[in-house]
N, C-alpha and C positions, 0 to 999 in steps of 0.2 A: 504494500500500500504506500503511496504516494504521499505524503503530508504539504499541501500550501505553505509557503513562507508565512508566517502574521500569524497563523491560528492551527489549531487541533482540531476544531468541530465546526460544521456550517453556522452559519450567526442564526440567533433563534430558537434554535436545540433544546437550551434549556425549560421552555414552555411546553415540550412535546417531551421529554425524558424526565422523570417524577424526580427532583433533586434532594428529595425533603429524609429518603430513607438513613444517610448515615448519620443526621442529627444524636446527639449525646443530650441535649438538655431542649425541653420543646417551656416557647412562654403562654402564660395562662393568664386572663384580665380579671380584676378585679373590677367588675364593674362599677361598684361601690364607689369605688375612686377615682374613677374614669371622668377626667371634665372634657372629652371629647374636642384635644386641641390639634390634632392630627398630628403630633411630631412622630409615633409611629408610622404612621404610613406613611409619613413624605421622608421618613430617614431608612423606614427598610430598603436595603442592597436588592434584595428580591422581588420585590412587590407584592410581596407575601404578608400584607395585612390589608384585610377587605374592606370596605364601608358597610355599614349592615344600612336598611331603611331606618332604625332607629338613630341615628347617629352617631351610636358605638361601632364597633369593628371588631372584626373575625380574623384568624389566622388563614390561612389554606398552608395545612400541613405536608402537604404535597410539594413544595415548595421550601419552606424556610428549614431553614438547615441551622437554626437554634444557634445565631451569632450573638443574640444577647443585647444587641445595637436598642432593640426598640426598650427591652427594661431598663438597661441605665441610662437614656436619655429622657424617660417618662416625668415630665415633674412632682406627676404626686404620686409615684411609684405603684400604680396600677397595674403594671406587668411583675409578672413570675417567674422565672425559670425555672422548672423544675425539672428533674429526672424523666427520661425518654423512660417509660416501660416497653416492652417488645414482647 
């Protein structure tokens, strides 16, 4: 197999190949705490935090690979990281 200069996979790939399986730690909201300011989802790498109709937001697990970005930037710590069960 032939590898491109610049890249290892077509661009795009990652939306069609589920990235979310070798996560170690997945985050969980506290809605409680959630003042719904969107710095998760405008700072996830992934785009792995959803808009829900209520104005909170969802993970899509399939995707976030558990960096952790969206809990320590949350200001009133509304995210979790916890332990991946399998």
């Amino acid at each position: 197999m032939k590898i491109a200069p610049g890249g290892v996979c077509k661009p795009g790939t990652t939306r069609v190949n589920k990235t979310g399986g070798w996560r170690t730690y997945r985050p969980v909201y506290d809605y409680d705490k959630c003042i719904k300011c969107k710095l998760c989802e405008l700072l996830c790498p992934e785009s792995s935090v959803l808009p829900k109709d209520d104005g909170f937001y969802e993970f899509d697990y399939d995707f976030c690979k558990g960096c952790g970005i969206c809990a320590n930037e949350c200001p009133k710590q509304a995210i979790e990281m916890v332990l991946e069960e399998k």
